[in-house]
C-alpha positions in Angstrom: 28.0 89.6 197.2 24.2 89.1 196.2 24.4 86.2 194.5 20.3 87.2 193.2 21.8 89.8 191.4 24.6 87.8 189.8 21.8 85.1 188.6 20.2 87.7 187.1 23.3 89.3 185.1 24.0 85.6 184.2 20.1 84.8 182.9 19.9 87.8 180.6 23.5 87.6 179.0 22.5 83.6 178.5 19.3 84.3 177.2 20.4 87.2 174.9 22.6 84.4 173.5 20.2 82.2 172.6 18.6 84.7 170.8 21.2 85.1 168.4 21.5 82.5 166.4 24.0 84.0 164.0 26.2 83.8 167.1 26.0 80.4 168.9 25.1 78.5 165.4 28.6 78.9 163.8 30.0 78.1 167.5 28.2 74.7 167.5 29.6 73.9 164.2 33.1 74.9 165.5 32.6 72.0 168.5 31.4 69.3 166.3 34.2 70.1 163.2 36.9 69.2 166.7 34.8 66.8 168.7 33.3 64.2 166.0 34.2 65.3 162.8 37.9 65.5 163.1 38.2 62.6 165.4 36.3 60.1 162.9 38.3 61.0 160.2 41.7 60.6 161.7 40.5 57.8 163.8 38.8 56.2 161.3 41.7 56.2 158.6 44.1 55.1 161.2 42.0 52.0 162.2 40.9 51.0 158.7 44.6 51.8 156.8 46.7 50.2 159.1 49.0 48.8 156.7 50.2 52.4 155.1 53.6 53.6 156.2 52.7 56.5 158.1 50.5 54.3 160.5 53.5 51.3 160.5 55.7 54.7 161.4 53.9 55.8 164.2 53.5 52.8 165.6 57.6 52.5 165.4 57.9 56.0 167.1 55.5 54.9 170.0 58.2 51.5 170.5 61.2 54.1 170.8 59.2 56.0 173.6 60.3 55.2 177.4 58.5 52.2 179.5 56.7 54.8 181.8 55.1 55.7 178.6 54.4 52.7 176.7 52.9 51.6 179.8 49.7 53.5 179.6 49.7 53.1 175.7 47.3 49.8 175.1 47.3 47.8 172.2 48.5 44.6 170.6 49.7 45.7 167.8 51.9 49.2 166.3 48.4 50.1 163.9 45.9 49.9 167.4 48.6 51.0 169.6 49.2 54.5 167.5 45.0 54.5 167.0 44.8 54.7 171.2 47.9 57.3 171.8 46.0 59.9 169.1 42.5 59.0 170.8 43.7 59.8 174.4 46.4 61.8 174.1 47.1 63.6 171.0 43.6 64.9 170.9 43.1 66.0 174.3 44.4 69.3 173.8 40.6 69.8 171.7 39.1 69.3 175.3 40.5 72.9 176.6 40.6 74.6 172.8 36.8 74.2 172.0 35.6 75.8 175.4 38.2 78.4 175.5 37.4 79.4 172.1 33.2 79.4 172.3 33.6 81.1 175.8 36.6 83.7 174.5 33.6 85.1 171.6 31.3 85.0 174.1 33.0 86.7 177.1 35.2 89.2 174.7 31.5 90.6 173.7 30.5 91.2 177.2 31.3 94.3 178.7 32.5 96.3 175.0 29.0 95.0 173.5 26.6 96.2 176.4 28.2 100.2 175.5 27.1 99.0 171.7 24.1 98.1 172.0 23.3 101.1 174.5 22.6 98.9 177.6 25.4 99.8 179.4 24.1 102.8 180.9 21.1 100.3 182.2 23.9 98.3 184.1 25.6 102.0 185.5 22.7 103.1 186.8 21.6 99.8 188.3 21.9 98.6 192.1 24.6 95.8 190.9 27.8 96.6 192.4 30.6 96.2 189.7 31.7 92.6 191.3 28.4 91.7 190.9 28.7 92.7 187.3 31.8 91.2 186.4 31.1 87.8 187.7 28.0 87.5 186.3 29.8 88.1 182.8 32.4 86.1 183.9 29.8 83.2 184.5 27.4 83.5 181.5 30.5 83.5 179.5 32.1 80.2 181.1 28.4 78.5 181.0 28.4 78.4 177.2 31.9 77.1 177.0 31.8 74.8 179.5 28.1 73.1 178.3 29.7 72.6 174.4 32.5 71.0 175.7 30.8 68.4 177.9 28.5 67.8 175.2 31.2 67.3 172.9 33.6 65.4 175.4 30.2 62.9 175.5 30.5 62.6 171.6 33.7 62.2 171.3 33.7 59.4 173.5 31.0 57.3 171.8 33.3 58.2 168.9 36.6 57.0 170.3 35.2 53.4 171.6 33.2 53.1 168.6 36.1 53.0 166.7 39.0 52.5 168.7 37.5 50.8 171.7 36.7 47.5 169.0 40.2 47.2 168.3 41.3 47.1 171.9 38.2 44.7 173.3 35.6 47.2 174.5 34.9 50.3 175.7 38.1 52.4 177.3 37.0 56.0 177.5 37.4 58.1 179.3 40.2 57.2 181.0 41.1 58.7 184.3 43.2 61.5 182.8 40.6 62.7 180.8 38.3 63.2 183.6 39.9 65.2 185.2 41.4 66.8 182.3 37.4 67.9 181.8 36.1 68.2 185.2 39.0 69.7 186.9 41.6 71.1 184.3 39.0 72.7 181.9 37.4 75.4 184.2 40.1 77.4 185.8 41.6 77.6 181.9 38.4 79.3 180.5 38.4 81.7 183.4 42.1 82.8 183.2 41.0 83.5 179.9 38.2 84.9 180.7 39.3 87.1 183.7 42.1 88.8 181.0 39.6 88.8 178.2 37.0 91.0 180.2 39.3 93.1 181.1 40.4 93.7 177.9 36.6 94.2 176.6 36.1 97.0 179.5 38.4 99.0 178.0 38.3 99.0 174.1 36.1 100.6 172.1 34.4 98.0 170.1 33.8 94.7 169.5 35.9 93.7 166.8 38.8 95.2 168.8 37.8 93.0 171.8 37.9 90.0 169.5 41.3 91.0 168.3 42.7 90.7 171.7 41.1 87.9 172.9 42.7 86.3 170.2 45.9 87.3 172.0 45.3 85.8 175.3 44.1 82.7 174.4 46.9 81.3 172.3 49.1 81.0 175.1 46.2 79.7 177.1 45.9 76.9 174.2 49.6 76.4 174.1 49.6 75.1 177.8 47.1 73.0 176.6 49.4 71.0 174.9 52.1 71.0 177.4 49.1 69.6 179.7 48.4 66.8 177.1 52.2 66.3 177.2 52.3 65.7 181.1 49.3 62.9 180.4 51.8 60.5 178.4 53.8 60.2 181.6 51.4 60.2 184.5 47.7 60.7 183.2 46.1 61.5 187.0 48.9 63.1 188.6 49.3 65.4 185.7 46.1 66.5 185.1 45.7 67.0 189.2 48.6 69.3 189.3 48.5 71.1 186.1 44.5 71.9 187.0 45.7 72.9 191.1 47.9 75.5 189.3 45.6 76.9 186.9 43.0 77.1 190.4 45.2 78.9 191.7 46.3 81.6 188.9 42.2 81.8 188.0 41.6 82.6 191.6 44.2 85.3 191.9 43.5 86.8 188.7 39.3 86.5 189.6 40.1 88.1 192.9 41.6 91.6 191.1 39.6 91.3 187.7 36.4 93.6 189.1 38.6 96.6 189.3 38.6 96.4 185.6 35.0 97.1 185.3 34.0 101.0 186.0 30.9 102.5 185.7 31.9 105.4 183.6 33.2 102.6 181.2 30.1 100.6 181.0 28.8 104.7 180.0 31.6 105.3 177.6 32.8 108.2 178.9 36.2 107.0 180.8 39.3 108.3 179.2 41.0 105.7 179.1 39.2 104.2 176.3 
């Protein structure tokens, strides 16, 4: 492996990127709408109506819930108490969703778009080996994902103690769970989505069909998200530490077998099995 060659697969993918505004532009708005936008107005409404029903509701629900639960749940009173279980827990699933989705357009574009735009017979004939090529895609497709969502994890957590953190005393987040919901859960879900994505945009024919696939492999990637944010209501760290060792494990396995996917003849077009 010549990791020289991988950087450079990784620097001209990232930098065709940037180029294209049309593409990352409506991606950024995507990450704020989930990361601040959403958050203030839920948030918000929940801290400064806290005598509606639905919030006097909630905070009933959260009382019915078992100790080990209500444990990690702070808050004097139902209103702030409801306010902290949607801030840390409700939301978190928006900490895997974002990434996945910004690094799914990007990565189901990859292989399909360099036959497109008439570069993939530049990679075919090249010196890259096709495990070079596939983890440098792999990579400038995580990169993208990965940046948006720890810029948006950093706005979302001014927003959460600006407007939560005040009713509970100070500044909370992130907790523990969180943390390692970003640092250590986050990247092997993007790249069992990714390693299934590319392989799925090696072998179709265009774009849009690459997109319509991708769309199939990452809703049950966003569905374990919630079972994730699920596991944090009972034990936040040992949760997050066990759901992100098994996703490890499945990236790594499907990582290891994912360059057989890519052949030169379909970077060309001329495979027959496209």
């Amino acid at each position: 492996m010549r990791w020289k060659m991988v950087r450079a697969v990784v620097r001209a993918d990232l930098y065709r990127l940037i180029k294209t505004r049309d593409y990352w532009i409506p991606l950024l708005i995507l990450g704020g709408m989930f990361f601040v936008v959403l958050p203030v107005i839920l948030l918000g409404a929940m801290s400064f109506v806290k005598e509606t029903s639905a919030v006097a509701q909630i905070g009933d629900i959260i009382g019915t819930l078992p100790d080990s639960i209500q444990n990690n749940i702070r808050g004097d009173d139902g209103a702030t108490r409801a306010s902290y279980a949607f801030a840390v827990y409700l939301l978190a699933p928006i900490a895997i969703i974002v990434p996945l989705t910004i690094s799914s357009a990007v990565g189901a574009n990859s292989i399909v778009g360099e036959r497109e735009r008439g570069t993939g017979e530049f990679l075919a004939h090249s010196p890259l080996t096709v495990r070079e090529i596939y983890l440098g895609k792999l990579i400038a497709s995580l990169i993208p994902g990965y940046v948006a969502g720890i810029v948006g994890f950093g706005l979302y957590s001014i927003v959460v103690n600006v407007i939560v953190g005040s009713q509970i005393g100070g500044w909370f987040f992130p907790t523990a769970g969180w943390l390692l919901l970003v640092l250590w859960v986050v990247p092997p879900f993007i790249a069992i989505a990714l390693s299934l994505i590319l392989r799925l945009s090696a072998r179709v024919r265009s774009a849009a069909s690459a997109h319509q696939a991708s769309s199939l492999v990452t809703l049950p990637v966003i569905l374990m998200s919630y079972g994730v944010a699920s596991g944090l209501l009972y034990s936040p760290v040992i949760s997050a530490s066990i759901a992100g060792l098994v996703a490890w494990l499945i990236a790594l396995a499907l990582l290891a077998s994912g360059a057989k996917s890519i052949r030169r003849e379909r970077l060309l077009g001329v495979s027959g099995d496209l």
